[in-house]
ZAMARGU-4260 file (C-alpha; in steps of 0.2 Angstrom, whole numbers, plus 5000, padded with zeros to 4 digits):
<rodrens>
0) 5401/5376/5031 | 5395/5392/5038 | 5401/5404/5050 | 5397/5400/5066 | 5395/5415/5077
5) 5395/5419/5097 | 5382/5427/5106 | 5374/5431/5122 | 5357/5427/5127 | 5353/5442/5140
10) 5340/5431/5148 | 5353/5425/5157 | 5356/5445/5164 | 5338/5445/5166 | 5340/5452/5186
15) 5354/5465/5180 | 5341/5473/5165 | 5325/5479/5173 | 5330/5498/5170 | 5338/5505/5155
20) 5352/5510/5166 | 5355/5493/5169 | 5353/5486/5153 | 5365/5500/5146 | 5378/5495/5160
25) 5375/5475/5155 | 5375/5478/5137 | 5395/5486/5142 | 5400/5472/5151 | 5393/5458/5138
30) 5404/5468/5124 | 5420/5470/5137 | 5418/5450/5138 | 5420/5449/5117 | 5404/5447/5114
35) 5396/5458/5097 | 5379/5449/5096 | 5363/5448/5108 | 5349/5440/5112 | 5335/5453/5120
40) 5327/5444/5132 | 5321/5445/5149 | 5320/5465/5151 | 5311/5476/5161 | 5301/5489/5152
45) 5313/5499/5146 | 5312/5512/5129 | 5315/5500/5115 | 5323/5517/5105 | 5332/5519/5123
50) 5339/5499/5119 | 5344/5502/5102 | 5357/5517/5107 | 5362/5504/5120 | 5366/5493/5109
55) 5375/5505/5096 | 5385/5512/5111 | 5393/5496/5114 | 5395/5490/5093 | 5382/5474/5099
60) 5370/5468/5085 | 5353/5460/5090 | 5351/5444/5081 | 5335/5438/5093 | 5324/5442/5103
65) 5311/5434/5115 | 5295/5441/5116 | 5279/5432/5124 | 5267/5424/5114 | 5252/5438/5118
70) 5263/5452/5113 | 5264/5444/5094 | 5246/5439/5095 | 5240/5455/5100 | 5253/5469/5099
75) 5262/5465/5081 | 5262/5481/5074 | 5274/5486/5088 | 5285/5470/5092 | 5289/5476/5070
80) 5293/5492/5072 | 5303/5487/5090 | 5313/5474/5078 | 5316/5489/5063 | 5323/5500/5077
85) 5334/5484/5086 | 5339/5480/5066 | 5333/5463/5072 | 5325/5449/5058 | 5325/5436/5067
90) 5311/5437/5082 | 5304/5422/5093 | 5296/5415/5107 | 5303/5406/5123 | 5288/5394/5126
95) 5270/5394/5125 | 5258/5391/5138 | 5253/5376/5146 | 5236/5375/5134 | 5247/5372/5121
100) 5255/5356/5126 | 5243/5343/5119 | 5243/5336/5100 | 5227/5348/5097 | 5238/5361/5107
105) 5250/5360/5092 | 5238/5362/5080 | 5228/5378/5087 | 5246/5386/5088 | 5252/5383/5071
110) 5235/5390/5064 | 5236/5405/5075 | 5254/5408/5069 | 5253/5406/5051 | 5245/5426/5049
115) 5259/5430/5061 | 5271/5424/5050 | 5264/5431/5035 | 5264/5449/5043 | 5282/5448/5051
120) 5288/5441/5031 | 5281/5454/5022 | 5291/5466/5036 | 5306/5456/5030 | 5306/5445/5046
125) 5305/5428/5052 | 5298/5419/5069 | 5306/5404/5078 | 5302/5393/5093 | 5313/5391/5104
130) 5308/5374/5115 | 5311/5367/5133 | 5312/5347/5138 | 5293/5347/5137 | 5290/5346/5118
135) 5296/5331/5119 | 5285/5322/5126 | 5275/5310/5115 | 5256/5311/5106 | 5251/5297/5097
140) 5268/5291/5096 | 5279/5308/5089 | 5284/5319/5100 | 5275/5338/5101 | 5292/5347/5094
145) 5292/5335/5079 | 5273/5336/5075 | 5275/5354/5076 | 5288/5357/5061 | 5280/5344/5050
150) 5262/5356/5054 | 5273/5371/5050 | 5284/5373/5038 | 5300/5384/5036 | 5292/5397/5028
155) 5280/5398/5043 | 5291/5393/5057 | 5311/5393/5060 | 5319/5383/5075 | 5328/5388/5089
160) 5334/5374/5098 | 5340/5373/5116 | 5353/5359/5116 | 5353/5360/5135 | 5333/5354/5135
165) 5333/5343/5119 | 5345/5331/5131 | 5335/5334/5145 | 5321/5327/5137 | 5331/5311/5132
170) 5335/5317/5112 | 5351/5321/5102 | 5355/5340/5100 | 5366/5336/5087 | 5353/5323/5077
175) 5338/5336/5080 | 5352/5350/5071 | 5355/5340/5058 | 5338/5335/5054 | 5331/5353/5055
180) 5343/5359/5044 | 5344/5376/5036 | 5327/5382/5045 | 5339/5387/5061 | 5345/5403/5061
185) 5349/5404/5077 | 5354/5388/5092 | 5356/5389/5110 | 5371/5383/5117 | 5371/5380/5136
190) 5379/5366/5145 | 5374/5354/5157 | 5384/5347/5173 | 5380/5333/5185 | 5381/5334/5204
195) 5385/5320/5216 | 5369/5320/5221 | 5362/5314/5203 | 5357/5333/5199 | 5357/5339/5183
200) 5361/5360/5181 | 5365/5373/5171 | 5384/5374/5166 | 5395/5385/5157 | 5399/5380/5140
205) 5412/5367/5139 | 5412/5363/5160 | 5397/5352/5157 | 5395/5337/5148 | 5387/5339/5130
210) 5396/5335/5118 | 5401/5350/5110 | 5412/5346/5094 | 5395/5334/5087 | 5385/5350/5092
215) 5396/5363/5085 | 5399/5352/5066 | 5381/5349/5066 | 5378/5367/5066 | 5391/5372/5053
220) 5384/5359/5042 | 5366/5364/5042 | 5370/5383/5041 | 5368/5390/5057 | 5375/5409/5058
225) 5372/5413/5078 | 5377/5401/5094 | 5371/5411/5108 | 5374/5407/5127 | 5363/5406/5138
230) 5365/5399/5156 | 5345/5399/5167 | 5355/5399/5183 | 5374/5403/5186 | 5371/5396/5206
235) 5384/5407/5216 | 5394/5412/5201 | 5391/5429/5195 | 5379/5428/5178 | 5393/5441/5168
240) 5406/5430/5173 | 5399/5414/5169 | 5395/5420/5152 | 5415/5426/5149 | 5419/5406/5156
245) 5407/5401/5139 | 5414/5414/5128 | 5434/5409/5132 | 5429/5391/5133 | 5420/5394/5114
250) 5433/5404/5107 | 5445/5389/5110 | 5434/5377/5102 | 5436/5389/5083 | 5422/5401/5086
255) 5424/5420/5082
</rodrens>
């Protein structure tokens, strides 16, 4: 059974990280919370050697990050050395475009990625694809997320699954954990509550209604090292105190 560890996925501080200033001032509130690992995501265009001291400052380690799609088509050379200075191996993307979404869309992505990969191995990294509710849609009777690990394997591509999305596109996070097994460095743990209206939203972890003791074993058992939170909308909650809710609420679930 692994260690399974917490972490915040700054994409939900995206609005409080547009400067280096404010990503600094986040980065200190995320650690005052209990937080020691990070997911860069969502920030402004700040100095990435100005994000690394940020990050030492406040003893946060980057495990991930988010970058888009054309940034490791076009600019790899610099997303490696921005990972080298964040002391970061485990790099990924939050989506593809819409082009992509097709059972040819797959395809074309897995052969664009396959260099990719190659380069960001040989710099001692990986890449993993973090999905939405839309992969699950169907072509020719398997859904797109499925068709694309059996086009790639784990030597190409890792996973990062969203539990929040796999059940709002109708799967199991926990099965879909299990069945990806040791390819996952990295899952996203975000919960989902239900109004009275029949809305689904974004929740803090453990005030929604997944069910987190399937989703937590499934992750130990396949080797997962990092859970990091991640919340798209807090609503009328302040986003830093939203992610203190998900850190207390994990901590008394076991989690360090």
């Amino acid at each position: 059974m692994s260690q399974l560890r917490i972490g915040a996925q700054l994409y939900t501080l995206r609005d409080f990280c547009k400067t280096i200033d404010g990503v600094a001032a986040s980065l200190k509130k995320v650690a005052d919370i209990g937080y020691r690992e990070v997911q860069v995501s969502g920030f402004g265009p700040v100095d990435p050697k100005a994000v690394a001291k940020a990050l030492a400052d406040n003893g946060l380690a980057c495990v991930s990050t988010h970058l888009s799609w054309d940034r490791f088509r076009n600019d790899l050379d610099a997303v490696i050395e921005e990972h080298k200075l964040w002391k970061c191996t485990h790099p990924a993307i939050g989506g593809l475009p819409g082009d992509y979404r097709s059972a040819d869309g797959v395809k074309r992505f897995v052969d664009e990625l396959r260099p990719i990969a190659a380069k960001l191995a040989a710099a001692g990294m990986d890449f993993s694809y973090h999905n939405h509710n839309h992969e699950l849609v169907k072509y020719n009777g398997r859904t797109w997320l499925a068709s694309l690990y059996e086009l790639a394997g784990p030597d190409v591509l890792k996973a990062e699954i969203d539990v929040y999305w796999i059940t709002a596109g109708g799967g199991d996070p926990a099965d879909w954990i299990r069945r990806l097994g040791p390819r996952q460095p990295v899952v996203h743990f975000k919960d989902m509550a239900i109004t009275p209206e029949r809305e689904q939203r974004f929740a803090e972890v453990g005030e929604g209604n997944l069910n987190w003791r399937a989703i937590i074993d499934a992750c130990r058992s396949v080797g997962v090292r990092h859970a990091l939170v991640e919340q798209d909308k807090c609503y009328d909650r302040d986003p830093f105190e939203s992610l203190a809710i998900s850190y207390r609420n994990l901590k008394a679930m076991g989690l360090e």
